[in-house]
C-alpha positions as CSV (number, residue, x, y, z in Angstrom):
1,X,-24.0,39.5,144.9
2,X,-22.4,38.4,148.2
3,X,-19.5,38.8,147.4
4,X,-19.2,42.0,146.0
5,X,-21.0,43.5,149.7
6,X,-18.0,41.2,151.0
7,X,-15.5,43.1,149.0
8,X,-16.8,46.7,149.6
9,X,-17.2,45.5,153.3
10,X,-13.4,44.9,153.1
11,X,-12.6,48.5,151.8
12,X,-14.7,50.0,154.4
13,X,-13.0,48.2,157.3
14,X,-9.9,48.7,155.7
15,X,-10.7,52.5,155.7
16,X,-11.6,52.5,159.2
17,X,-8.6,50.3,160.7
18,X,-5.9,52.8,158.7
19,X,-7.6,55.7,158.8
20,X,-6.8,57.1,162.2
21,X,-2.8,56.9,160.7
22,X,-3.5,58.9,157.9
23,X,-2.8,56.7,155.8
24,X,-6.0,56.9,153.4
25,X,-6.9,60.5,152.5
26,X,-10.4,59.9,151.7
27,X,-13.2,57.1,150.9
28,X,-15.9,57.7,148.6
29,X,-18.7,55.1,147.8
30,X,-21.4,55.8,145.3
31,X,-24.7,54.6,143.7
32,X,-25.3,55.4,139.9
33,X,-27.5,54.1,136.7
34,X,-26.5,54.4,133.3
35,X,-26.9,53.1,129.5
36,X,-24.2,50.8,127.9
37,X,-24.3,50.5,123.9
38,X,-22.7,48.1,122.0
39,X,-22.0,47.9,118.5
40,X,-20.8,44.9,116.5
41,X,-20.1,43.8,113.0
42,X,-22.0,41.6,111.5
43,X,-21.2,39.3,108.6
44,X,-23.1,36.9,106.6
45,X,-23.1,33.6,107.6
46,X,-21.1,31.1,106.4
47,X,-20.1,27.6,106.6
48,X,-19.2,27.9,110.1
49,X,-20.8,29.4,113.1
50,X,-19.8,33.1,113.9
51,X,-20.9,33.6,117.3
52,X,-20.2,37.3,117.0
53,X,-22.8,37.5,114.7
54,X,-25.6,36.6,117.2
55,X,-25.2,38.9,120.3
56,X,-28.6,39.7,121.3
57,X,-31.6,39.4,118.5
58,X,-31.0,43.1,116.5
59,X,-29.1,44.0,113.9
60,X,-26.6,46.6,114.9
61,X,-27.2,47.7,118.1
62,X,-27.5,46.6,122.0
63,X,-28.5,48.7,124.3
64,X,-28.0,47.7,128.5
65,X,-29.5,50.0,131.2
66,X,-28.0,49.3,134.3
67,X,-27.5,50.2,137.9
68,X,-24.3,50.0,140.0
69,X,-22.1,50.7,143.2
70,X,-18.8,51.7,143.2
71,X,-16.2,52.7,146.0
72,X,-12.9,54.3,145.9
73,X,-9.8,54.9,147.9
74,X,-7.0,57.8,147.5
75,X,-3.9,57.1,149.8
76,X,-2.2,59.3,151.4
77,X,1.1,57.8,149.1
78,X,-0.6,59.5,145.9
79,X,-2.2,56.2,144.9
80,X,-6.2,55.3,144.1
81,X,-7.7,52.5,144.0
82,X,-11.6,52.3,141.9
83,X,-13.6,49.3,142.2
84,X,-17.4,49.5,140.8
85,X,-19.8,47.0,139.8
86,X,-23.0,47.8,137.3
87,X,-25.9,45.1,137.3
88,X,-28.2,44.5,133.6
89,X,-30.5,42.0,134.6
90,X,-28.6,39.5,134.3
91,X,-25.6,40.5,133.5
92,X,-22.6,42.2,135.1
93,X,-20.0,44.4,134.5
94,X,-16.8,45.1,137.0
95,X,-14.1,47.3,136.7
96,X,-10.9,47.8,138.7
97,X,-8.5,50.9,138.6
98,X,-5.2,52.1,140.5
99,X,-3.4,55.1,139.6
100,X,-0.1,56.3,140.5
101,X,-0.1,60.7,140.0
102,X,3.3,61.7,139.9
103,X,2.5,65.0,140.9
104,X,-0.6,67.1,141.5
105,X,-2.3,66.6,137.9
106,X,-0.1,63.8,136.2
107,X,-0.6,59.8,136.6
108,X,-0.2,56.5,135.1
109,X,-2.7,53.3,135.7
110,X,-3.2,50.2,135.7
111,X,-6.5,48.1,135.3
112,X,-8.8,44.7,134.9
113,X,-12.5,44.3,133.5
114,X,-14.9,42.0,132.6
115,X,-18.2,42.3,130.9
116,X,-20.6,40.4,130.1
117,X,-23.4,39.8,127.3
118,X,-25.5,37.7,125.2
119,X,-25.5,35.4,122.2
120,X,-28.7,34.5,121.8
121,X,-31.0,33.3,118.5
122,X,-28.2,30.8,117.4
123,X,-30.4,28.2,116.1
124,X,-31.4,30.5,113.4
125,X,-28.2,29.4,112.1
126,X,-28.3,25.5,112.0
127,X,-32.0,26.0,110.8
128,X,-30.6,28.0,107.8
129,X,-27.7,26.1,107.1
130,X,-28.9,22.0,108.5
131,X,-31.9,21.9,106.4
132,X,-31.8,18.0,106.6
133,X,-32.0,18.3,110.3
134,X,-34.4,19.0,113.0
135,X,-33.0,20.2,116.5
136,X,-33.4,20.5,119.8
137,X,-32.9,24.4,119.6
138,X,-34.3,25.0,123.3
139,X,-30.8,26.3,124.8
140,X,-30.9,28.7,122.0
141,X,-28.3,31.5,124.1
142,X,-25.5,31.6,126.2
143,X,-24.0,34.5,128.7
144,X,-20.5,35.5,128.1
145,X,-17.6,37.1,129.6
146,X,-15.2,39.6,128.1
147,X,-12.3,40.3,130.7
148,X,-8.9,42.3,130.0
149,X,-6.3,44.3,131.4
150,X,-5.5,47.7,130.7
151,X,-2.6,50.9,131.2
152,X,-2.3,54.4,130.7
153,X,-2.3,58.0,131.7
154,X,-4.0,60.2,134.0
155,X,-4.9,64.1,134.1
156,X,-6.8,65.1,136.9
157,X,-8.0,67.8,138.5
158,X,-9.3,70.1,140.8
159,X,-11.4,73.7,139.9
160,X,-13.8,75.1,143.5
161,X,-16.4,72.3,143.8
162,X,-15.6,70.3,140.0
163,X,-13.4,67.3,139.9
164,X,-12.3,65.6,136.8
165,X,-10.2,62.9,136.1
166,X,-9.4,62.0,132.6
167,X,-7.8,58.7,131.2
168,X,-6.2,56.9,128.4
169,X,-5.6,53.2,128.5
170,X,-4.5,51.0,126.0
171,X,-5.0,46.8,127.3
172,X,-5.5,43.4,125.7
173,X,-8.7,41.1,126.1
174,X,-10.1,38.1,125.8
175,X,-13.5,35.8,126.0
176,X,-13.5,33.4,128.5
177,X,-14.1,30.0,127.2
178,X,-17.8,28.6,127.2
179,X,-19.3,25.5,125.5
180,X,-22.2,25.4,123.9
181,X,-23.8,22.2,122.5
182,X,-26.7,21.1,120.0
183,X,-28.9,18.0,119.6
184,X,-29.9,16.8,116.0
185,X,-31.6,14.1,114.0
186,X,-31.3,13.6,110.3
187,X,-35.1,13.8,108.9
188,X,-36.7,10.9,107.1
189,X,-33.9,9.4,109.2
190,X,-33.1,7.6,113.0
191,X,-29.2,9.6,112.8
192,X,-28.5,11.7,115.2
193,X,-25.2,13.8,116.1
194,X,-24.6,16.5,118.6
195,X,-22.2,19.6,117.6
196,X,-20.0,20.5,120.3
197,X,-18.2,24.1,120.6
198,X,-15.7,24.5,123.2
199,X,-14.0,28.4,122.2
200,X,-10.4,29.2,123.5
201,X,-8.7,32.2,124.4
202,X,-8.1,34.9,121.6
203,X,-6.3,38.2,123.3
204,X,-7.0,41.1,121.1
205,X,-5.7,44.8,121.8
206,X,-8.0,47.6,122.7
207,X,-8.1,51.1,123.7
208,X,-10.5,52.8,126.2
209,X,-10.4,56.9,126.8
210,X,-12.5,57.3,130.0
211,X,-13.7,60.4,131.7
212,X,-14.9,61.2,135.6
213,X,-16.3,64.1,136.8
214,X,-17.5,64.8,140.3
215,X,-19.7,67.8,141.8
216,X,-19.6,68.6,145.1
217,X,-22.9,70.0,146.0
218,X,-22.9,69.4,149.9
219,X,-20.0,69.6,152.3
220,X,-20.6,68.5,155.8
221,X,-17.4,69.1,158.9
222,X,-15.9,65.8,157.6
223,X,-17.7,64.6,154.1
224,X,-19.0,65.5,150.9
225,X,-22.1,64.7,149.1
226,X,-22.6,65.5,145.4
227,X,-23.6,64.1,142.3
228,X,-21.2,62.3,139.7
229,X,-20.7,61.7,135.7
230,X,-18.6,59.1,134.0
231,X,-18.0,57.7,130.7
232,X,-15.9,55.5,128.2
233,X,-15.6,54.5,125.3
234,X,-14.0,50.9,123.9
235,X,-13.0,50.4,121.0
236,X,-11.2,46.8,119.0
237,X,-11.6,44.3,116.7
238,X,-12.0,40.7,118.1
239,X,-13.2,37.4,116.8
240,X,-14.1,34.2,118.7
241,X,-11.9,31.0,117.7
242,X,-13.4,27.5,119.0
243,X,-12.8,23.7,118.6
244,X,-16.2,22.0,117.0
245,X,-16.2,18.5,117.4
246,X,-19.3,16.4,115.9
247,X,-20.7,12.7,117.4
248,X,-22.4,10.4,115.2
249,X,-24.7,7.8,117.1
250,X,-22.3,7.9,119.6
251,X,-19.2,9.3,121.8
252,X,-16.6,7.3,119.7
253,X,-14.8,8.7,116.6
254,X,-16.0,12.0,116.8
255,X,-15.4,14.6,114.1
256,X,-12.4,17.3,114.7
257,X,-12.4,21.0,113.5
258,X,-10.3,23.9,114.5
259,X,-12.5,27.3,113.8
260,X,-11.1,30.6,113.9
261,X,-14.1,33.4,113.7
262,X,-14.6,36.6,111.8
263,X,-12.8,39.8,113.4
264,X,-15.8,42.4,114.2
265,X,-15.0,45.7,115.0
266,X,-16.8,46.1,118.4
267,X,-17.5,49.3,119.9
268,X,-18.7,50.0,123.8
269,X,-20.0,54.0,124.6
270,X,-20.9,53.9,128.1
271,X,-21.9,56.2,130.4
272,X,-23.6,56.5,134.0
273,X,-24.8,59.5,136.7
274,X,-25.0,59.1,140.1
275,X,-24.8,60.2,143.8
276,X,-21.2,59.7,145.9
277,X,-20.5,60.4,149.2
278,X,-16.9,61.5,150.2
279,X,-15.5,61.0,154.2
């Protein structure tokens, strides 16, 4: 949390030091809460561990209320910068934006994300599949982080007190690489093992159309307050490739094996309203 005050205190002194050259048309910050559904494929299991198939306990569906801040800067050189945060519990999402317009409606982009969400229930599969085994299943889920980079066009614009910005971006993504780990012993038995997952980086394309519209509902000598809309929607296929390696008794001679998971289409609607203030 401290450092994302940190980084919107850097925007607003940054406004404030420039602004008296003209060289920032405008700042806007804003405050919103929104809904974030996720849907995944899921495949049966099989003789390997699918992380995929275990993000959060339903079937289909994931659904993350959130709330989150966001500030953003148009320059007087036709460039914007967007920066917004959005807080689920305890998770996080953050997305950056900068957009070049070429003339009054036209512009190109370029952005980074990350989001995050949970695998959770995974003993349910060593249960199923190590019936000869009991476990210590306790740290049964684990956080993760999706981040990417992203391009594309921009159509904005202007109509009495509506703004809307529209955007298509195409990007590549990855998970960031977590380990996970499990504790067993062999029933009827004094062997015990621990299964070790380390993932690795899998970049997978994607494409995100994204839409921002903006209401002004109260303009003051030098600022604007008024209420805001925006939504995306993310759509790709991606699959989660890790490295499993299995001790018996002890550290040495461990077991080796190179998995590469199942791709799941994964789809992200998102959308959020919310107050901004323009000065």
């Amino acid at each position: 949390m401290k450092y994302i005050f940190l980084i919107l205190f850097f925007f607003v002194t940054l406004f404030q030091s420039v602004a008296q050259d003209k060289f920032i048309k405008s700042f806007t910050v804003s405050s919103f809460f929104g809904n974030r559904n996720d849907k995944r494929d899921r495949f049966p299991d099989r003789e390997s561990l699918d992380f995929l198939n275990y993000t959060k306990q339903d079937l289909e569906y994931s659904d993350y209320f959130f709330l989150g801040i966001s500030s953003n800067v148009l320059f007087s050189n036709d460039i914007e910068a967007k920066l917004s945060f959005s807080f689920m519990g305890g998770l996080r999402d953050v997305n950056l934006i900068t957009s070049y317009f070429l003339n009054t409606n036209w512009g190109i982009n370029f952005g980074l994300y990350s989001n995050e969400y949970t695998v959770s229930s995974i003993s349910n599969y060593h249960k199923n599949k190590d019936l000869l085994w009991d476990g210590d299943y306790h740290n049964d889920y684990q956080n993760i982080t999706d981040y990417g980079i992203n391009a594309g066009a921009n159509f904005r614009m202007d109509w009495r007190r509506l703004h809307v910005d529209i955007q298509a971006n195409i990007g590549t993504s990855t998970v960031k690489p977590f380990s996970f780990s499990i504790a067993q012993k062999e029933q009827n038995s004094n062997l015990r093992r621990v299964l070790e997952y380390n993932t690795t980086h899998n970049f997978s394309p994607y494409f995100k159309p994204e839409v921002d519209l903006k209401l002004d509902c109260f303009k003051f000598k030098k600022s604007i307050l008024g209420l805001q809309f925006h939504s995306f929607f993310f759509l790709t296929q991606k699959s989660i490739h890790y490295n499993l390696t299995v001790y018996e008794w002890t550290d040495d001679n461990p077991k080796l094996q190179y998995v590469e998971g199942q791709k799941h289409v994964i789809q992200l609607f998102y959308y959020d309203v919310g107050l901004f203030y323009t000065f």
